[in-house]
C-alpha positions as CSV (number, residue, x, y, z in Angstrom):
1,X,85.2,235.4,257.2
2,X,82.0,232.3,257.5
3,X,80.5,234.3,254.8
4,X,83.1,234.5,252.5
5,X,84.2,230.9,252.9
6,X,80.2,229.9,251.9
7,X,79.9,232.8,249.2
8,X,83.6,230.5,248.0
9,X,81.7,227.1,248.5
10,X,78.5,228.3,246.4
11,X,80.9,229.7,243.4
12,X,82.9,226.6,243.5
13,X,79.5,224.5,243.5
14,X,77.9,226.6,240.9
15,X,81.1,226.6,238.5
16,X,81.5,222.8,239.2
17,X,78.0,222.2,237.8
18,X,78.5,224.4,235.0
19,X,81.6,222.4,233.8
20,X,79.5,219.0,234.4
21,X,76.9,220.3,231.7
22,X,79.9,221.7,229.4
23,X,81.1,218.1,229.9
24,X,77.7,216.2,229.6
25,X,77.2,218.2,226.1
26,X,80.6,217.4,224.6
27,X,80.3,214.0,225.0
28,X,76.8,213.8,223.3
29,X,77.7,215.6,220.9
30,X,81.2,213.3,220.5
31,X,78.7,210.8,220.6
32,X,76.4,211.8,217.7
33,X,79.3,212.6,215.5
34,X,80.5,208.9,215.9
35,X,77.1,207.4,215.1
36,X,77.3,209.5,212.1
37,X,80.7,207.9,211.1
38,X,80.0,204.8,211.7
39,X,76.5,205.0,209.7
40,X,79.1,206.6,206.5
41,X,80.9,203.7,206.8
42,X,78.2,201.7,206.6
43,X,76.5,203.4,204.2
44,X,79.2,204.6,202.4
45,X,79.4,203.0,199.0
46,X,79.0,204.0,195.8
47,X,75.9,201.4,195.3
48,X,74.4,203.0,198.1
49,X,75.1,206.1,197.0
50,X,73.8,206.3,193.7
51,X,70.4,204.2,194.5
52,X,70.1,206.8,197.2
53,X,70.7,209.4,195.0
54,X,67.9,207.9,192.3
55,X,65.4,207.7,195.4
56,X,65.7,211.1,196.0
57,X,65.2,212.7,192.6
58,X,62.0,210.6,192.1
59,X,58.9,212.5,191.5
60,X,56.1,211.4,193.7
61,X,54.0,208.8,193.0
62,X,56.2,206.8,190.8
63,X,57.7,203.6,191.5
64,X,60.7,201.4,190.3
65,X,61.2,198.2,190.2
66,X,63.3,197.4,193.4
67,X,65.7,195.6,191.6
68,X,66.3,198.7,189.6
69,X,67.8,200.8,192.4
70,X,71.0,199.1,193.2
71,X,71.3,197.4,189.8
72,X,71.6,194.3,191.3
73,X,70.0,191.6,193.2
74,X,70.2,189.8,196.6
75,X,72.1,187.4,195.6
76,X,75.0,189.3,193.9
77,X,75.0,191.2,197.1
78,X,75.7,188.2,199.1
79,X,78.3,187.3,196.7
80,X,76.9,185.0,194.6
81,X,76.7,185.5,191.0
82,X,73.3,186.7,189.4
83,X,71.6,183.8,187.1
């Protein structure tokens, strides 16, 4: 009967674990996926967009103006108009 009882214990231990590293990898995972909707939201504009867009179908080597990619400057993204 002792050795049931521990063969019990060591299934319960073992199955316990288990379901702590299920656990521990849903939550990272939960994690990750709200970093990556929080950087969207960020991130998520249509300025940003379309100068990310123009970044990534430059060839290499060339070079625009960084004015150029957003269309705009610092100061209209601060909100105040461009001179």
């Amino acid at each position: 009967m002792a050795n049931i009882a521990e063969i019990v214990g060591v299934i319960i231990v073992v199955g316990g674990l288990s379901f702590a590293v299920l656990q521990l990898r849903q939550f990272r995972q939960q994690q990750r996926e709200l970093a990556a909707i929080e950087l969207f939201r960020f991130y998520g504009n249509s300025q940003f967009t379309e100068a990310f867009n123009r970044v990534m179908h430059m060839t290499e080597g060339s070079r625009p103006k960084p004015a150029t990619l957003l269309d705009t400057s610092f100061a209209t993204l601060s909100g105040r108009r461009r001179l």
